[in-house]
N, C-alpha and C positions, 0 to 999 in steps of 0.2 A: 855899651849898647851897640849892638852891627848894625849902622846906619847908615843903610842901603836903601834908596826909594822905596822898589819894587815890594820890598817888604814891610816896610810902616802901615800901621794900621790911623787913621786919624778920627774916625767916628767915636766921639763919645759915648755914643750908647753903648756902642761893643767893648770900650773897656769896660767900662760900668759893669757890665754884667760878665766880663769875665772876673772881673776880681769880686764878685758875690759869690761867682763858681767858684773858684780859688782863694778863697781867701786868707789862709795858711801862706802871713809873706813871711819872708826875710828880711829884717830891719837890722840898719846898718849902719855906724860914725864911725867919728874920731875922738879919744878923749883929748885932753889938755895937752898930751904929751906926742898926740900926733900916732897914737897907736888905735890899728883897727878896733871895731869891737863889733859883734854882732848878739841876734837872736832870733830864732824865726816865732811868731806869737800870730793867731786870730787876730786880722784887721776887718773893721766895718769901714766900708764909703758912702757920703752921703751929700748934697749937692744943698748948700746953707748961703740962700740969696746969692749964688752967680759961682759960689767959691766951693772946693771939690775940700773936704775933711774925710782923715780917717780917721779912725777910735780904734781903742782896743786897751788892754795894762800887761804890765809884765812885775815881773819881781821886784822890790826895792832891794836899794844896796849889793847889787850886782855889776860887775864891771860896766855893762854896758849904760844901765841905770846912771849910775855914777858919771860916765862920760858922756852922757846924753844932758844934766846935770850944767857939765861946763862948755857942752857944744853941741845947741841946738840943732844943726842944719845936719839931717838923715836921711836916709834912701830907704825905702822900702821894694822890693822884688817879689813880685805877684809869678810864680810861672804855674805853667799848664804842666799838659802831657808831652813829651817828647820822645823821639826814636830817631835810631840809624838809618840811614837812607842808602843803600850802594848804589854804584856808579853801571854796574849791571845792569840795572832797570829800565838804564836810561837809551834812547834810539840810537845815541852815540857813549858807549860804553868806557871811552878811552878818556877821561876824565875824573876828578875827584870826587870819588864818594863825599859823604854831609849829612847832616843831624838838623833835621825838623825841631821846629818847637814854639812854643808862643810863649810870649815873656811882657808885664808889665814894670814901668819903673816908675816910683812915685818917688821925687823930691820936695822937701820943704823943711818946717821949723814947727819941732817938737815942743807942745807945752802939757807939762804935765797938770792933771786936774784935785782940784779939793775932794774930799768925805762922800759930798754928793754927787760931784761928777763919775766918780769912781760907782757909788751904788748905781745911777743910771746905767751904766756902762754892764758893769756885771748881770744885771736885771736884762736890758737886751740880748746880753751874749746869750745866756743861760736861756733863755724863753727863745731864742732863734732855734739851737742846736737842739731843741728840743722840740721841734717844729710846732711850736707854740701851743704847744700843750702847759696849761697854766695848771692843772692840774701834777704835774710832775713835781716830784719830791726833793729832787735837782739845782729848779729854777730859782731865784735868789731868792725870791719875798717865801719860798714855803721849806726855807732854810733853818735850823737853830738861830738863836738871835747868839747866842756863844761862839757858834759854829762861826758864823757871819764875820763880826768880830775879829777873831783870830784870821781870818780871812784875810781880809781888808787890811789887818794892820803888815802884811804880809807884799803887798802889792799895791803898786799906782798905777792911776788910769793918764792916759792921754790922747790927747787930740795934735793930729799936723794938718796944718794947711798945706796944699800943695801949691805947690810953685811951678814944675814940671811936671809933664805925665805924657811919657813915651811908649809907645809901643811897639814892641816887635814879632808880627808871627809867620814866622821863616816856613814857606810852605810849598818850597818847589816852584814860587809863582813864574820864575825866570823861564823853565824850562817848557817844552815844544808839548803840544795838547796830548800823542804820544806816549813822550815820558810822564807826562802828567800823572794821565791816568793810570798808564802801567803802576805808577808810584802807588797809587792808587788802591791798585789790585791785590798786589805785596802784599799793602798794609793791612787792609781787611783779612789776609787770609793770617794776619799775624795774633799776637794778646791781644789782650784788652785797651793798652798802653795805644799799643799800633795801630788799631780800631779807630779808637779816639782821636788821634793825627788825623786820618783817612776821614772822618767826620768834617775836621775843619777843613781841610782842602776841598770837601765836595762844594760847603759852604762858598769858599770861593769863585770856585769854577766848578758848576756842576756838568 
């Protein structure tokens, strides 16, 4: 994590809702043997009497599965949109170019859930992404019960408490109202991606 003042975000709410915007993390340990292992999976966040949980499942019997298994304590990584930033833009040019971006990190202790936690789990996903059309064909409960089934015996659900929750979103704040904006201008006249930067820093300083 770049932890620099200027750039930490410490409002609760705005992590909150960035990671319902993003919620495509990257989850992360170690197994037994002290070897990385990853996966990126749909996490939910949700605020359970004072204590910040994420939810979500992933595959059984997958490396990461396995080493998550004999070593609870994982990182999950929420990021945004990010882009190149040149040193161009800026009112004094004779410095290093940088890369924008917003990034959540979520630590704590993964436990995986039973039968029902896991149908909970799946029934929310499925009825979110499908912007709660209960009517969709998709959504768990208007699933084959075979279908289902086979499903499930496929995938565990889990819950982590968080322990940590950093945020970083690196947005030019350092630099002179100027290069700010210039930064600014670039970016809107860039994609989509670039766009989306230039959203969040308006947020900031508008």
């Amino acid at each position: 994590m770049y932890d620099l003042p200027h750039y930490r975000e410490h409002d609760e709410r705005i992590i909150t809702e960035f990671i319902e915007r993003y919620p495509f993390a990257f989850l992360t340990g170690c197994d037994a043997n002290n070897r990385p292992v990853a996966t990126q999976v749909p996490v939910f966040i949700e605020d359970r009497n004072g204590r910040k949980i994420l939810s979500g499942h992933i595959m059984r019997h997958t490396d990461h599965h396995k080493a998550m298994l004999d070593n609870a304590n994982v990182l999950a990584v929420f990021h945004g949109p990010h882009t190149y930033v040149s040193a161009t833009w800026y009112s004094d040019p004779h410095v290093a170019s940088t890369w924008n971006y917003m990034s959540v990190h979520a630590r704590g202790v993964i436990r995986f859930l039973d039968c029902s936690g896991l149908e909970a789990i799946l029934r929310k996903s499925t009825l979110h992404f499908e912007n709660d059309d209960k009517h969709s064909p998709t959504v768990f409960d208007n699933l084959p019960d075979s279908f289902r089934q086979k499903v499930m015996n496929a995938i565990v659900g889990f819950e982590i408490e968080v322990s940590d929750l950093d945020a970083v979103f690196k947005l030019s704040q350092d630099k002179d109202n100027e290069s700010f904006h210039t930064i600014i201008e670039k970016l809107e006249a860039g994609d989509e991606i670039a766009r989306r930067v230039a959203a969040g820093m308006r947020k900031i300083r508008p």
